[in-house]
Each structure stands twice: as structure tokens, then as C-alpha cells.
C-alpha positions in Angstrom: 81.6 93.2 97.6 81.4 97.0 95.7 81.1 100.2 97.3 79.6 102.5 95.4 81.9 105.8 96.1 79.7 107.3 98.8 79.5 104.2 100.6 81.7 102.8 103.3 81.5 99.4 105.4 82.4 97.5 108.8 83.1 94.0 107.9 83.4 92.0 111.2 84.8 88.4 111.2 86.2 86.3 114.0 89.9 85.0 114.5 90.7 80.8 115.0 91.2 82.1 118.7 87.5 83.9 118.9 88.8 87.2 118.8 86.3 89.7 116.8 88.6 91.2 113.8 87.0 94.9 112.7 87.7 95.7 109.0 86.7 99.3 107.4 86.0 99.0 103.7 85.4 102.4 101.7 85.1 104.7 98.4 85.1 107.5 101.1 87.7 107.5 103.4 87.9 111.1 103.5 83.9 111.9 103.6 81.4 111.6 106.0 80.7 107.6 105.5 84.6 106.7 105.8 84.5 109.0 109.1 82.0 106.9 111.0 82.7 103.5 110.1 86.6 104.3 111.4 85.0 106.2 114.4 82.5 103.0 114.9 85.5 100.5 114.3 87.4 102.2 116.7 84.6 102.6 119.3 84.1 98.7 118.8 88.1 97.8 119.5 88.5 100.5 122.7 85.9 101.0 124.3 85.3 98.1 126.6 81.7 99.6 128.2 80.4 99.3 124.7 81.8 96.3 123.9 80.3 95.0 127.3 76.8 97.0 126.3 76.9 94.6 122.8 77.9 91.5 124.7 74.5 92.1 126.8 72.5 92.7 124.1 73.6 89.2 122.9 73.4 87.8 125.9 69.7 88.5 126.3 69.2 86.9 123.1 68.0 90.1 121.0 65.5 90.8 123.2 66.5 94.3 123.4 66.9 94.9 120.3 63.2 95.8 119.0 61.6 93.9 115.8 61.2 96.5 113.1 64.4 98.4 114.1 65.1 99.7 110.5 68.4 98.0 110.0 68.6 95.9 106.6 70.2 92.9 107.4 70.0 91.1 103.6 73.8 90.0 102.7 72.1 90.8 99.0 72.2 94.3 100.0 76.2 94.6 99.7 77.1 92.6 96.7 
């Protein structure tokens, strides 16, 4: 995967015991881009209301997660 230098990443993968691993990946560790996906890597390893919050949202199989949400979801888009 490249980064362009203004670009930064969350790469999430899961353990052989299940457990969710939380990787930051960035050109821009000291900009704004770098900033959030450590802040949102954090938030996803410590706070356990959010992580409960996601596990809902899975749970109800998407459904509140609205169609049309805006999020690009093509793997293509980070090669």
C-alpha cells in the first residue's frame, strides 16, 4: 500500500485468538491526518463504550449504518 505524504491510514486485522489488532500507517505523523488516525486508533483500543457502540452496529447487521453514507470502501482505493 502507498501513502501519498498527506495521507495517513487505520489498517485493522484480527489475531489467531480473535483479538482486533489496530495499525496506523502514515506520510504524516506530525500533520493533521497522522493526528486522527492515532486519536481514532486509540479511541478504538480504550474506549470500551465505542467499542461496544461498533459491536452494535454489527450486531444489527448494518442496519444502522445508512446506504449512501459517503465512505469509499474499494480496496483499489489504497493501492
Amino acid at each position: 500500500m502507498k501513502l501519498k505524504n498527506n495521507q495517513s491510514a487505520l489498517i485493522l486485522e484480527t489475531d489467531e485468538n480473535g483479538e482486533i489488532i489496530v495499525e496506523v500507517i502514515s506520510g504524516d505523523h506530525k500533520g493533521i491526518t497522522g493526528a486522527l488516525c492515532k486519536a481514532m486508533a486509540i479511541k478504538l483500543m480504550q474506549d470500551v463504550d465505542f467499542q461496544e457502540e461498533l459491536m452494535e452496529m454489527l450486531d444489527e447487521d448494518n442496519e444502522t449504518m445508512p446506504e449512501g453514507d459517503g465512505i469509499n470502501t474499494d480496496k483499489d482505493v489504497l493501492t
